[in-house]
N, CA, C and O atoms as CSV, one atom per row, in Angstrom:
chain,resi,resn,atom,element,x,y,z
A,1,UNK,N,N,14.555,-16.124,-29.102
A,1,UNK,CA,C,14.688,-17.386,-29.789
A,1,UNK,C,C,15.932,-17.359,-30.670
A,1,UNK,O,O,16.332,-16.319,-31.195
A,2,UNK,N,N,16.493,-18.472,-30.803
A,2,UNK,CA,C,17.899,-18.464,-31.709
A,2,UNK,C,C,17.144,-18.948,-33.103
A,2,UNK,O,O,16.353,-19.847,-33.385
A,3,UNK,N,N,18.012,-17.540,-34.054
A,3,UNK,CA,C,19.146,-17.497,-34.084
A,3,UNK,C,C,18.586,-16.077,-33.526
A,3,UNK,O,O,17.413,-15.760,-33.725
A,4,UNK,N,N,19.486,-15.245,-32.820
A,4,UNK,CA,C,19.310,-13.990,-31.706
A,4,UNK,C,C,19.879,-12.914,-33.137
A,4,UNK,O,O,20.988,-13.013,-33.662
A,5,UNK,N,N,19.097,-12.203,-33.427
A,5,UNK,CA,C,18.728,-11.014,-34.324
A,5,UNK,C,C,19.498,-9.659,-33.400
A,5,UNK,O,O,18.766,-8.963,-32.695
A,6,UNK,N,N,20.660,-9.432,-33.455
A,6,UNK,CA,C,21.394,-7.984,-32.871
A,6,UNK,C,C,20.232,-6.711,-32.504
A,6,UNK,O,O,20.013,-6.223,-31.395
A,7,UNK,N,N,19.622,-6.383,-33.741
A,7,UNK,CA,C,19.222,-5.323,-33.363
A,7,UNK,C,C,17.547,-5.539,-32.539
A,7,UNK,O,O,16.866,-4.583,-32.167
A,8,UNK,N,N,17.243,-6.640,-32.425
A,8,UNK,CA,C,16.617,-6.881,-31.623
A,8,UNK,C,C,16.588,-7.155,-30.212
A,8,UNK,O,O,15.715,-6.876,-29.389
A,9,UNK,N,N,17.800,-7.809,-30.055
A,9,UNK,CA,C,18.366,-7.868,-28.951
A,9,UNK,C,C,18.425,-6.775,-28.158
A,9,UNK,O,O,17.809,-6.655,-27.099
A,10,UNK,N,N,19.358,-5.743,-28.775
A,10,UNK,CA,C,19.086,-4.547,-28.427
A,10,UNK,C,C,18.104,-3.712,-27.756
A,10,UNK,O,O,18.202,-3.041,-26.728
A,11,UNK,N,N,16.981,-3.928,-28.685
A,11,UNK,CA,C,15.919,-3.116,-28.350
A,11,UNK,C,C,14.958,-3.635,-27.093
A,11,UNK,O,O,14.148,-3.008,-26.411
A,12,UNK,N,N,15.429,-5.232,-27.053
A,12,UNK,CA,C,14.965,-5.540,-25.908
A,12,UNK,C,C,15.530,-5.713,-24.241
A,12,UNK,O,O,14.928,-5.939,-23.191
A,13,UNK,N,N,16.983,-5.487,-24.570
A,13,UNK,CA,C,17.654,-4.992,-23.224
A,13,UNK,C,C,17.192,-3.388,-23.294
A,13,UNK,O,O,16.539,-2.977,-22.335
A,14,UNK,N,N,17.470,-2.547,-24.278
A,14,UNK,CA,C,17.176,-1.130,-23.831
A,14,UNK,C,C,15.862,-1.341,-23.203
A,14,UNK,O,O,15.712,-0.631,-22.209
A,15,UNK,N,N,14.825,-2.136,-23.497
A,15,UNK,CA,C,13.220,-1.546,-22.883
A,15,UNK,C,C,13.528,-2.389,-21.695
A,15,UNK,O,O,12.868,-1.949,-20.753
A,16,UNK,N,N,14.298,-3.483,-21.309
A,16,UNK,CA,C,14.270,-3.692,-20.037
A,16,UNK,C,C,15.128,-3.005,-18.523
A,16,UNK,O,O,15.124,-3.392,-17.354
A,17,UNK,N,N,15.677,-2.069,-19.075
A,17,UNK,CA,C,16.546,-1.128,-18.279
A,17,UNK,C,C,16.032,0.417,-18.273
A,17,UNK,O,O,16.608,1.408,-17.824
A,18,UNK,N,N,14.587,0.294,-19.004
A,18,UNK,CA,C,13.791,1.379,-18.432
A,18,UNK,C,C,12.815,1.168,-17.858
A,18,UNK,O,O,12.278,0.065,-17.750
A,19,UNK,N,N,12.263,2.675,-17.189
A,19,UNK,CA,C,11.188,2.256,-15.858
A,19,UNK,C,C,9.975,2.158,-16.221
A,19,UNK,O,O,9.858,2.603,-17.363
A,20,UNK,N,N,9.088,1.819,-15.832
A,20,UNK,CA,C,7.994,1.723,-16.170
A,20,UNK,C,C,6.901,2.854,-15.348
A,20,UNK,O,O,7.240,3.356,-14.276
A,21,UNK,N,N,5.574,3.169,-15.994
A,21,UNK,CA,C,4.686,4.209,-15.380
A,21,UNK,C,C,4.953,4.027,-13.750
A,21,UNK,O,O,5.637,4.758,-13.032
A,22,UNK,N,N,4.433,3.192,-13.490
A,22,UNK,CA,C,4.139,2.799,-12.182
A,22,UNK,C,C,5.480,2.829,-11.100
A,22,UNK,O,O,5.376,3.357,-9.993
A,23,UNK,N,N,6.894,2.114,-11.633
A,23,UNK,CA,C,7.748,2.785,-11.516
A,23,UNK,C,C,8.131,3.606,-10.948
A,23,UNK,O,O,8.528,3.585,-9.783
A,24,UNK,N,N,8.070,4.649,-11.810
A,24,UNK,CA,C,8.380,6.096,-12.297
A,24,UNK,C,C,7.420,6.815,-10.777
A,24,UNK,O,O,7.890,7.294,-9.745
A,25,UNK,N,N,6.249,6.669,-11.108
A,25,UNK,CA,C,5.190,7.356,-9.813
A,25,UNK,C,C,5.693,7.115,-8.528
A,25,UNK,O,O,5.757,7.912,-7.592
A,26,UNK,N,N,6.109,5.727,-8.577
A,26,UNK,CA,C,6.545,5.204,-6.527
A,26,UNK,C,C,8.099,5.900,-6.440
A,26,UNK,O,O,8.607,5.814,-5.322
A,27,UNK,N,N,8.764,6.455,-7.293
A,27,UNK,CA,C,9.990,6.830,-7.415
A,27,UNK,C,C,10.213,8.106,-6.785
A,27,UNK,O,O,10.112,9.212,-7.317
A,28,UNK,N,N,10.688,7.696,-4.980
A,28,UNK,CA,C,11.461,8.631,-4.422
A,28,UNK,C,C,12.682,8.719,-4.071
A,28,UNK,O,O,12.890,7.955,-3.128
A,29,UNK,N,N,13.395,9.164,-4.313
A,29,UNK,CA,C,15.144,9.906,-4.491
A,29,UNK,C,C,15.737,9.500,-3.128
A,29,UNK,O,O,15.067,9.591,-2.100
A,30,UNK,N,N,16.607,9.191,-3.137
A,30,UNK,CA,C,16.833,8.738,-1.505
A,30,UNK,C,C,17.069,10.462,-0.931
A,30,UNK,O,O,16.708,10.657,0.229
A,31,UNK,N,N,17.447,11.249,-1.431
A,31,UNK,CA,C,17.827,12.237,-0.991
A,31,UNK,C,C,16.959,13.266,-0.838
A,31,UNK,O,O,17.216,14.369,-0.356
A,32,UNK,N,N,15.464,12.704,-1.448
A,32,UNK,CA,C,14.120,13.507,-0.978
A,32,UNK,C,C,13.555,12.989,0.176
A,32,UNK,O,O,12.587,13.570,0.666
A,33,UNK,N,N,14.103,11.773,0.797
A,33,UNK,CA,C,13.434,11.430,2.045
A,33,UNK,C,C,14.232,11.744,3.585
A,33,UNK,O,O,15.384,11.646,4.007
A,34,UNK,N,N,12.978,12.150,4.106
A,34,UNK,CA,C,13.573,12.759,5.346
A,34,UNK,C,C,14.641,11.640,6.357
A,34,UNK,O,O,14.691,10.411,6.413
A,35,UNK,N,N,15.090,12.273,6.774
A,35,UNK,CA,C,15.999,11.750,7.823
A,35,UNK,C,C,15.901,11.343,9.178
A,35,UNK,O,O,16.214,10.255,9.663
A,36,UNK,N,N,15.152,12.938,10.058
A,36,UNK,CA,C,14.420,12.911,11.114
A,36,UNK,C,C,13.135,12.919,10.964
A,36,UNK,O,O,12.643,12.763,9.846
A,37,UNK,N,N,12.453,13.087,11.965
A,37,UNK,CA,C,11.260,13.494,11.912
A,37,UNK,C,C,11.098,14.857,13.073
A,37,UNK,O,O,11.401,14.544,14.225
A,38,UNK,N,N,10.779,15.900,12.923
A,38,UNK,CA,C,10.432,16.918,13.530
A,38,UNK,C,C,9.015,17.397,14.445
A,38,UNK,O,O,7.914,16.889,14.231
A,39,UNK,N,N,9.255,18.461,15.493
A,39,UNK,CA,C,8.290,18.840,16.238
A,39,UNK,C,C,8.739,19.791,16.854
A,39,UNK,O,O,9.818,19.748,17.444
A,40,UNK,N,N,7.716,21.151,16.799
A,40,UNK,CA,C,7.795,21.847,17.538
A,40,UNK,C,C,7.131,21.897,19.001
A,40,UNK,O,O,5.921,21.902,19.227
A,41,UNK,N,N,8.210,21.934,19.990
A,41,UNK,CA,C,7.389,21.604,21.532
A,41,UNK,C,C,7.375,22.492,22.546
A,41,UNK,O,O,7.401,23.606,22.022
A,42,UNK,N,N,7.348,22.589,23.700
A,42,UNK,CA,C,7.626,23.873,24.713
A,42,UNK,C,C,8.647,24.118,25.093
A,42,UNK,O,O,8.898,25.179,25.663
A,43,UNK,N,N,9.706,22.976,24.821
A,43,UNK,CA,C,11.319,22.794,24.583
A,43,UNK,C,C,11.811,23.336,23.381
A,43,UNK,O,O,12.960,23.775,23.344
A,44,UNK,N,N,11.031,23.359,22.331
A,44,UNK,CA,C,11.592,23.926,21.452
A,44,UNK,C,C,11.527,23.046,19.940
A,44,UNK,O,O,10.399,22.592,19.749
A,45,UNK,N,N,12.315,22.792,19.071
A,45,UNK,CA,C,12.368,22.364,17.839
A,45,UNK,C,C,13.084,21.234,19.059
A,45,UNK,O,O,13.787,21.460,20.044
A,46,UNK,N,N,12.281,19.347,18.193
A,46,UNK,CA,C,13.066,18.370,18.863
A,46,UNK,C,C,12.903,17.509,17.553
A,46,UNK,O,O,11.970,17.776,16.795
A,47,UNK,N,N,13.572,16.725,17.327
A,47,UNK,CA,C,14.154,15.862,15.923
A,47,UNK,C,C,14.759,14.699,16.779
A,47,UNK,O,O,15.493,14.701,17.767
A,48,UNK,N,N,13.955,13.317,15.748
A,48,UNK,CA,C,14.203,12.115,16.091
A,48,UNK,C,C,14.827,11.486,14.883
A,48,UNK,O,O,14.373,11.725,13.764
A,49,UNK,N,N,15.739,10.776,15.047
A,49,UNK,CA,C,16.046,10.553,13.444
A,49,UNK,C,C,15.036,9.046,12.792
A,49,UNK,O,O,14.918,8.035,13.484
A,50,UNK,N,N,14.559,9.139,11.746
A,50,UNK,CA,C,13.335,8.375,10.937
A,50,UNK,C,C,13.499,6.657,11.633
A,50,UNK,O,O,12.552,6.057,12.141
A,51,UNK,N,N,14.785,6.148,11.515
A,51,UNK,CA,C,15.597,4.854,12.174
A,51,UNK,C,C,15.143,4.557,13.335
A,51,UNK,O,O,14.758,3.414,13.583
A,52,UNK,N,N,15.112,5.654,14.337
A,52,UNK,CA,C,14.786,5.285,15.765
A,52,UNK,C,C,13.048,5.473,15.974
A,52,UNK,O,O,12.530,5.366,17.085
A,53,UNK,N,N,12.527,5.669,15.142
A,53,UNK,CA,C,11.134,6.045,15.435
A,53,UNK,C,C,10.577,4.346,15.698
A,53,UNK,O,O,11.164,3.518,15.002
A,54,UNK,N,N,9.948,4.036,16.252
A,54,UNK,CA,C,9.009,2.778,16.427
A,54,UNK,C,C,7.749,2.433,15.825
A,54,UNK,O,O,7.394,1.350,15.360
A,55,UNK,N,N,7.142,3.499,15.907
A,55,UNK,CA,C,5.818,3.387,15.047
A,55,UNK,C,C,5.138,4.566,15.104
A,55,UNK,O,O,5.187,5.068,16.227
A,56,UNK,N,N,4.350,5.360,14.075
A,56,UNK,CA,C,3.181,6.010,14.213
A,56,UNK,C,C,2.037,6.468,14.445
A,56,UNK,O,O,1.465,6.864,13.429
A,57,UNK,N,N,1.533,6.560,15.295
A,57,UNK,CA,C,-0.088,5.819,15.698
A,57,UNK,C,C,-0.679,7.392,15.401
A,57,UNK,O,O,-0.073,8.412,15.729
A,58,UNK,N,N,-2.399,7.348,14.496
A,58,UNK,CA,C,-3.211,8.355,14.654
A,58,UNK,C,C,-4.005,8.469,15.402
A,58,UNK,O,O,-4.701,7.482,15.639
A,59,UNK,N,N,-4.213,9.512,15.989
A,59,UNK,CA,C,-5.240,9.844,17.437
A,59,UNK,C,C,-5.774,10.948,17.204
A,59,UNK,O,O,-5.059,11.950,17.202
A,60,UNK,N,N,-7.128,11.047,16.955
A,60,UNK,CA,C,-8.188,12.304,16.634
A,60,UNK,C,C,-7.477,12.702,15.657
A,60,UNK,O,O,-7.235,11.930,14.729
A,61,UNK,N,N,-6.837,14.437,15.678
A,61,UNK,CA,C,-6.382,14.905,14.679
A,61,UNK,C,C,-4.981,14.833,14.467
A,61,UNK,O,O,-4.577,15.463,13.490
A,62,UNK,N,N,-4.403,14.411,14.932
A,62,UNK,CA,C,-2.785,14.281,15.242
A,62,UNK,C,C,-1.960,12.808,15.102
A,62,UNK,O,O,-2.571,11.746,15.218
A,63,UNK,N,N,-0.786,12.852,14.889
A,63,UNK,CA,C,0.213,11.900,14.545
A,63,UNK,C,C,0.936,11.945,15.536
A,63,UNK,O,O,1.500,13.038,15.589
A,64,UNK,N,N,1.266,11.121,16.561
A,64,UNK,CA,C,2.154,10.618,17.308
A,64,UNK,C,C,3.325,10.185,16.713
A,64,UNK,O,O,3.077,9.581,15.670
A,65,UNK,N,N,4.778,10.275,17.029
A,65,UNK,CA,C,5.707,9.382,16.663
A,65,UNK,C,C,6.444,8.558,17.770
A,65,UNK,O,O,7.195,9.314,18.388
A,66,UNK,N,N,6.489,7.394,18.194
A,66,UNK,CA,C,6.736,7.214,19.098
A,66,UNK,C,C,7.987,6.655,19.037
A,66,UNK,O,O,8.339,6.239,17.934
A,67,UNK,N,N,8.930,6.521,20.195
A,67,UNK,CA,C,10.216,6.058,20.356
A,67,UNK,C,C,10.706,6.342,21.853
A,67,UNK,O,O,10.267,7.081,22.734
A,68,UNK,N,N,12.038,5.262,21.776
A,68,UNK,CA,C,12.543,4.828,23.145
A,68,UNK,C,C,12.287,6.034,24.237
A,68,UNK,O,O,11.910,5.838,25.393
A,69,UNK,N,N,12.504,7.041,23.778
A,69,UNK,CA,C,12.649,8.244,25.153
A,69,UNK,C,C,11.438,8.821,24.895
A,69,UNK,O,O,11.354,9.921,25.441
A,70,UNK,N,N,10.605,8.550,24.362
A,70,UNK,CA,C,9.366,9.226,24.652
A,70,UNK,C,C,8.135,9.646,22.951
A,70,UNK,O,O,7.732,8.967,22.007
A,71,UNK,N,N,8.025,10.600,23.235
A,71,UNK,CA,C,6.969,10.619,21.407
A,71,UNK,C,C,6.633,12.145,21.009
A,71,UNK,O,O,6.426,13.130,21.718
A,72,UNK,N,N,6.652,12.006,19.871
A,72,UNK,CA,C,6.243,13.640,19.162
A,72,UNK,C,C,5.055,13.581,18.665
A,72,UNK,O,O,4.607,12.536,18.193
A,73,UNK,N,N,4.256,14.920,18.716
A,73,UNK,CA,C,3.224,15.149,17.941
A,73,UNK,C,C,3.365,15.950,16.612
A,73,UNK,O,O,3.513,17.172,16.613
A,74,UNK,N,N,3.319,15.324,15.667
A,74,UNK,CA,C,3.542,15.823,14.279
A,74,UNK,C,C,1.818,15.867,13.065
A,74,UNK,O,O,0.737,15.327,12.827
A,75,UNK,N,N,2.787,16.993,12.689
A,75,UNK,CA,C,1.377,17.076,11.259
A,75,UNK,C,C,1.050,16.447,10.526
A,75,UNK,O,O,-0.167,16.452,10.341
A,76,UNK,N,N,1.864,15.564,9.696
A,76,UNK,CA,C,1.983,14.997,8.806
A,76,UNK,C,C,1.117,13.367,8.878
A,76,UNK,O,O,1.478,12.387,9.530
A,77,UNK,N,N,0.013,13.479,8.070
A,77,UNK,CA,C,-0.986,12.033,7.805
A,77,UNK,C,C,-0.352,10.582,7.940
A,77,UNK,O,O,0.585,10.285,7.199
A,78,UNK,N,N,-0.652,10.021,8.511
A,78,UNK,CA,C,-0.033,8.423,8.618
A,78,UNK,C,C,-0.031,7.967,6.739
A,78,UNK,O,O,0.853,7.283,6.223
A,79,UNK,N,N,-1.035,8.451,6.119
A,79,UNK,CA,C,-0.733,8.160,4.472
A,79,UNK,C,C,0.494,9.016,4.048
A,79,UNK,O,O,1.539,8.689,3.484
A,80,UNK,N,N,0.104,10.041,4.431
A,80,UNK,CA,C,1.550,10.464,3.934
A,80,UNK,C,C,3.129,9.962,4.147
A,80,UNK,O,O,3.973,9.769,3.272
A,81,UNK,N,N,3.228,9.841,5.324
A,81,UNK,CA,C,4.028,8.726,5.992
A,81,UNK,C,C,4.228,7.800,5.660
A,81,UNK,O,O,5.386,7.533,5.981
A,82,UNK,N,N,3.722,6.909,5.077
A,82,UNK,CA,C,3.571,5.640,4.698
A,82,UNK,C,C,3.949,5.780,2.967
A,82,UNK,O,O,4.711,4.980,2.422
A,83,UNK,N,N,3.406,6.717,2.362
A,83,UNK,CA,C,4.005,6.632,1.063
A,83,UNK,C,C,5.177,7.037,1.113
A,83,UNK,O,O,5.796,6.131,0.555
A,84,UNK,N,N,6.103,8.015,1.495
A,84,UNK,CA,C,7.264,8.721,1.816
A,84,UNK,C,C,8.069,7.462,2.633
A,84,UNK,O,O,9.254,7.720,2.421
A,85,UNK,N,N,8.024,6.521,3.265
A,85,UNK,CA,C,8.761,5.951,4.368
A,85,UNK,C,C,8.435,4.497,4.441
A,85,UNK,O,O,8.724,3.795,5.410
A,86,UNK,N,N,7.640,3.957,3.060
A,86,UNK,CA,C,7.608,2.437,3.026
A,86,UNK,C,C,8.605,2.316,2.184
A,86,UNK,O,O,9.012,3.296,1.560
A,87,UNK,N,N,9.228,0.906,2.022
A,87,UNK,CA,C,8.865,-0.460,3.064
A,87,UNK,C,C,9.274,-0.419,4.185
A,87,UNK,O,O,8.931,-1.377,4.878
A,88,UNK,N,N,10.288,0.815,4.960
A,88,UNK,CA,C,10.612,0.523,6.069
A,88,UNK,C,C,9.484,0.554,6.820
A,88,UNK,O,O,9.275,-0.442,7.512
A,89,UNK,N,N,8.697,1.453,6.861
A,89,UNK,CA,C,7.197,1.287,7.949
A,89,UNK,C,C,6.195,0.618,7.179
A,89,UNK,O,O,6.272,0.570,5.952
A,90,UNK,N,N,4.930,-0.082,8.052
A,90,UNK,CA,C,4.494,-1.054,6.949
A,90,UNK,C,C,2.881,-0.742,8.066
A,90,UNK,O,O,2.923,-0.356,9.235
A,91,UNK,N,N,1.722,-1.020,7.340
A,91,UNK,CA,C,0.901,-0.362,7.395
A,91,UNK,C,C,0.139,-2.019,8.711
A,91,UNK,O,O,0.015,-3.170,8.292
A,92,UNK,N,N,-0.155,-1.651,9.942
A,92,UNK,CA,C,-0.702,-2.717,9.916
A,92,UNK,C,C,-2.137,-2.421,10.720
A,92,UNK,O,O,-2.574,-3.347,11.404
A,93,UNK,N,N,-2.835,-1.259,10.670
A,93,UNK,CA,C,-4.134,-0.718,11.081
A,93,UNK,C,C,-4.044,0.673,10.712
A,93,UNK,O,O,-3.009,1.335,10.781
A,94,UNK,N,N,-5.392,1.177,10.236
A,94,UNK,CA,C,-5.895,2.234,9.589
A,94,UNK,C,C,-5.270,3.440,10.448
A,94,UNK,O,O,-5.103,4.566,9.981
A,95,UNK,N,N,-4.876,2.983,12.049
A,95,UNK,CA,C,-4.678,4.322,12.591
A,95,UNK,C,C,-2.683,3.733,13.008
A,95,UNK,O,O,-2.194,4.168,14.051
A,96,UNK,N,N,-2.175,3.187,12.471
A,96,UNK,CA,C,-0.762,3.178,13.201
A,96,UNK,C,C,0.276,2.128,11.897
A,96,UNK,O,O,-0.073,1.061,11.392
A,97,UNK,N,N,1.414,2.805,11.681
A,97,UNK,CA,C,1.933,2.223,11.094
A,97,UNK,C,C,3.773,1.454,11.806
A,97,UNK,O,O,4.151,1.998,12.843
A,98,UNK,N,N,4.166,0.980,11.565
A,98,UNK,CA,C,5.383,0.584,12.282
A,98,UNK,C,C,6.481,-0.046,11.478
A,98,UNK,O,O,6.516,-0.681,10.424
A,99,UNK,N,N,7.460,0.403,12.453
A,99,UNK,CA,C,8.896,0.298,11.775
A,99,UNK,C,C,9.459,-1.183,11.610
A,99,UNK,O,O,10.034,-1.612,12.611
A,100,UNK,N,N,9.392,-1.997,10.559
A,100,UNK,CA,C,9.626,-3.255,10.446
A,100,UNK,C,C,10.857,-3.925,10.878
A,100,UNK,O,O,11.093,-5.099,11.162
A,101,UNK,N,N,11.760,-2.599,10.844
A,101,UNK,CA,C,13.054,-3.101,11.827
A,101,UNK,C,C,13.354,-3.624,13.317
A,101,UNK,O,O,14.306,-4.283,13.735
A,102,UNK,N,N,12.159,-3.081,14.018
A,102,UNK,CA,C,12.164,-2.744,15.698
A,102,UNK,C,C,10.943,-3.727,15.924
A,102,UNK,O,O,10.271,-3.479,16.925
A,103,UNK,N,N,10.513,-4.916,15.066
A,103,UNK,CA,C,9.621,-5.851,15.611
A,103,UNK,C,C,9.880,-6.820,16.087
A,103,UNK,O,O,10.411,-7.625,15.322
A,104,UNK,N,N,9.735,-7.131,17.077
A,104,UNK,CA,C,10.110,-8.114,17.979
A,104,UNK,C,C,9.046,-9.569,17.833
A,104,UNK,O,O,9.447,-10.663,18.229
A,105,UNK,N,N,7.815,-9.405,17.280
A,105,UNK,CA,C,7.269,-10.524,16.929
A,105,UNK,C,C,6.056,-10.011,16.970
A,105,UNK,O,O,6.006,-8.784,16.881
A,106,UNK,N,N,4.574,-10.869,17.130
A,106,UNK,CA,C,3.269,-10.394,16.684
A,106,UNK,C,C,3.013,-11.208,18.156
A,106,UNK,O,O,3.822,-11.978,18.673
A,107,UNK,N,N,1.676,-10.840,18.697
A,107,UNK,CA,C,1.242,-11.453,20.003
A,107,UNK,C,C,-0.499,-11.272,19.912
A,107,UNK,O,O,-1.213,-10.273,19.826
A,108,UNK,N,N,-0.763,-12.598,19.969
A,108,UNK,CA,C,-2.436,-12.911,19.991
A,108,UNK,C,C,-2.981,-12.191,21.368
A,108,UNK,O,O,-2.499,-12.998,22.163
A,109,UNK,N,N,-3.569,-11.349,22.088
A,109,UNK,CA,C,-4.453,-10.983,22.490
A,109,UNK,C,C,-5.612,-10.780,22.637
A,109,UNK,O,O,-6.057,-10.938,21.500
A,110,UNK,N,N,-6.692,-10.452,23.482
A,110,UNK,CA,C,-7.707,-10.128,23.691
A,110,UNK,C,C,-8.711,-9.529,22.254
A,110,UNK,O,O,-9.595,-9.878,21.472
A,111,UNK,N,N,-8.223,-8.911,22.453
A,111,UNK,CA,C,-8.282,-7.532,21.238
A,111,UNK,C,C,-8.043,-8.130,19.363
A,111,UNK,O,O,-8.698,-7.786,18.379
A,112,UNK,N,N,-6.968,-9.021,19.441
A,112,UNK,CA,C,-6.721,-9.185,18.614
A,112,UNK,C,C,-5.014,-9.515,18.324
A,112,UNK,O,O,-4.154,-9.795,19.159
A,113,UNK,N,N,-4.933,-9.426,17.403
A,113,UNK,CA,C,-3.220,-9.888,16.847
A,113,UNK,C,C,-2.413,-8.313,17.297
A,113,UNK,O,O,-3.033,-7.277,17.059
A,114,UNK,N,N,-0.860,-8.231,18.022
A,114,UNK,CA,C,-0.894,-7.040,18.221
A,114,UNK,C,C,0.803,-7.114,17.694
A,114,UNK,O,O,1.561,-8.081,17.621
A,115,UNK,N,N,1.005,-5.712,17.385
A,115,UNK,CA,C,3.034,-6.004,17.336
A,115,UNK,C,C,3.912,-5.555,18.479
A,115,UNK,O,O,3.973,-4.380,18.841
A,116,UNK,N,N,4.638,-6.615,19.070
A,116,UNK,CA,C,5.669,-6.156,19.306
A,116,UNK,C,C,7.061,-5.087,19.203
A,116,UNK,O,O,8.118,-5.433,18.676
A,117,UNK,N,N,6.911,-4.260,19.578
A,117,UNK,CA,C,8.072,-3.218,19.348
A,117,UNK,C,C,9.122,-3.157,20.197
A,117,UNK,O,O,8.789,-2.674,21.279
A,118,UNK,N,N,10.644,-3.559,20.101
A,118,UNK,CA,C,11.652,-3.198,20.897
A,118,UNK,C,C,11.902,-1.896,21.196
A,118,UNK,O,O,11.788,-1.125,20.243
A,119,UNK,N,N,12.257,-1.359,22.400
A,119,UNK,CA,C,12.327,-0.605,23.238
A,119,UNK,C,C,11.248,0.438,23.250
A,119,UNK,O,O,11.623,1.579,23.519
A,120,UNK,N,N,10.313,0.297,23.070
A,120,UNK,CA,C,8.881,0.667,23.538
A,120,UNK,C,C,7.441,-0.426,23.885
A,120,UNK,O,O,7.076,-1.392,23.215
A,121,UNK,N,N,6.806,0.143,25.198
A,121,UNK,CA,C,5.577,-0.975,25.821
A,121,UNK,C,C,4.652,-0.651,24.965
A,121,UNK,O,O,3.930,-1.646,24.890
A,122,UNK,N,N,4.204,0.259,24.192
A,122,UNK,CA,C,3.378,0.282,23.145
A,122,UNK,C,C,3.217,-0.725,22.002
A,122,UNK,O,O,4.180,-0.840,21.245
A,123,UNK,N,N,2.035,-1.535,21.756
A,123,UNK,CA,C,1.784,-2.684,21.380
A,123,UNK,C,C,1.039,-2.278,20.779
A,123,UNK,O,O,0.016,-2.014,21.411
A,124,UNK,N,N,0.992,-1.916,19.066
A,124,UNK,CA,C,-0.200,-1.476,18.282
A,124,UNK,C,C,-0.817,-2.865,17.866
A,124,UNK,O,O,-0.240,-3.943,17.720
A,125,UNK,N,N,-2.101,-2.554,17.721
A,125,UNK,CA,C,-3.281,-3.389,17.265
A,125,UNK,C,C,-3.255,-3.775,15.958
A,125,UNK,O,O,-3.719,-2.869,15.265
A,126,UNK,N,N,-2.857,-4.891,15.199
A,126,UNK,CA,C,-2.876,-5.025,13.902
A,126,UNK,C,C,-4.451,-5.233,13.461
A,126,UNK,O,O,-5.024,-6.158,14.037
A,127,UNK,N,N,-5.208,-4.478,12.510
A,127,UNK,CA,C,-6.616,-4.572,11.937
A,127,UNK,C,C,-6.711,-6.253,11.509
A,127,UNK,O,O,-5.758,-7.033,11.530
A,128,UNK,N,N,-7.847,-6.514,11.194
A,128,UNK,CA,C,-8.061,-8.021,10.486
A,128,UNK,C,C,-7.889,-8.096,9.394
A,128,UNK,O,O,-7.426,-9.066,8.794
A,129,UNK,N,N,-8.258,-7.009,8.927
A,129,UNK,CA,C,-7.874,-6.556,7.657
A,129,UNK,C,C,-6.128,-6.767,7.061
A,129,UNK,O,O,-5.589,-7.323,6.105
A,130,UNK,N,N,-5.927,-6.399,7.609
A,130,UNK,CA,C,-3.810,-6.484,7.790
A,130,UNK,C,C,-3.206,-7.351,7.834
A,130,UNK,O,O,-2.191,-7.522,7.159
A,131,UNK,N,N,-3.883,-8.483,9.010
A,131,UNK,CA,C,-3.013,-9.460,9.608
A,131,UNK,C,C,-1.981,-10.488,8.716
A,131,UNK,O,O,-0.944,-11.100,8.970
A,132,UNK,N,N,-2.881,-10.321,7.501
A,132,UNK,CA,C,-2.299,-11.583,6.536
A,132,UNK,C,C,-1.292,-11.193,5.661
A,132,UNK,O,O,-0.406,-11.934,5.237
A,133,UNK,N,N,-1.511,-9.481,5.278
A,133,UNK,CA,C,-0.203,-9.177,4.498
A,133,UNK,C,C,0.950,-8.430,5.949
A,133,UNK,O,O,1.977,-7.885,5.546
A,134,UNK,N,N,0.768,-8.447,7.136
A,134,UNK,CA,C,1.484,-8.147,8.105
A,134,UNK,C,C,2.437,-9.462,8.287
A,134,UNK,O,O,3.616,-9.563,7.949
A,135,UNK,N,N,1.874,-10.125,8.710
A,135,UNK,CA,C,2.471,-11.772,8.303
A,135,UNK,C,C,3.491,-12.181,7.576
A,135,UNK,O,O,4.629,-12.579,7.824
A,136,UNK,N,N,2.565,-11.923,6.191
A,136,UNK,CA,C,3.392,-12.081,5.298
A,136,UNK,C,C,5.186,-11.334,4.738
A,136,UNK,O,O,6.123,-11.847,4.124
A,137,UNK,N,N,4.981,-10.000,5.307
A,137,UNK,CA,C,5.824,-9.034,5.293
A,137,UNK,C,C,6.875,-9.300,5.986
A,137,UNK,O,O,8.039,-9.235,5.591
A,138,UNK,N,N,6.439,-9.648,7.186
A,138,UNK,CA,C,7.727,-9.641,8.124
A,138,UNK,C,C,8.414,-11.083,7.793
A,138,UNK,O,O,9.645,-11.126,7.794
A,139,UNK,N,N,7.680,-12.251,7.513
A,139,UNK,CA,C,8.445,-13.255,6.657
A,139,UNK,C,C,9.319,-13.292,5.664
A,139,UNK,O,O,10.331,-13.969,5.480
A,140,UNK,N,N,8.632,-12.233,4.872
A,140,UNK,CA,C,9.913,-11.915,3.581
A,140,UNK,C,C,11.201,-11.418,4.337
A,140,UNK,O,O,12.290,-11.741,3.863
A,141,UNK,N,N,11.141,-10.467,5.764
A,141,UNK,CA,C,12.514,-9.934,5.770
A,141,UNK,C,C,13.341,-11.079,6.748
A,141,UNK,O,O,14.543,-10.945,6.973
């Protein structure tokens, strides 16, 4: 409010140019996040880089990563994944998450609402649960 008090002013740009709890917790380093994604196979050590991956899908005990030339089986939890690698991947069923870059659109089916992925026929199942902030997501970009 005028008349604008200096040292108040102050104190209220400094608290708005710091982070807050919540913040602070979702705060990963660009340089702590992976690049590829890894697997050891009968070929040997194979690395996809994070960009080209399409989506994640969980199956029994294992993580699929799937992409254009084919898919890895990795350790690492679709939650884990998803905290480490959102907003680019975006959660749209309990067992598969996908790369918001490589969506080609959403398609009503049998089954249910499903996503489109460029350069893979794999069509994950969006939950009912999802559909509305899935929606919503890909609108914002």
């Amino acid at each position: 409010l005028k008349p604008v008090r200096e040292d108040k002013l102050r104190v209220a740009v400094e608290r708005a140019g710091s982070l807050n709890r919540l913040q602070v917790a979702n705060f990963v380093p660009e340089q702590e996040r992976r690049t590829h994604i890894s697997s050891e196979t009968h070929r040997g050590l194979e690395m996809v880089p994070v960009g080209e991956v399409r989506c994640f899908l969980a199956e029994q005990k294992y993580v699929k990563a799937l992409h254009p030339e084919g898919e890895l089986i990795i350790a690492d939890s679709l939650k884990e994944l998803e905290e480490e690698l959102s907003p680019q991947f975006l959660r749209v069923h309990r067992n598969a998450l996908v790369n918001v870059d490589w969506v080609a659109g959403l398609q009503r089916s049998e089954e249910g609402w499903q996503v489109q992925l460029q350069g893979i026929e794999e069509q994950p199942l969006i939950s009912r649960r999802h559909v509305g902030d899935v929606k919503q997501q890909l609108r914002l970009r």
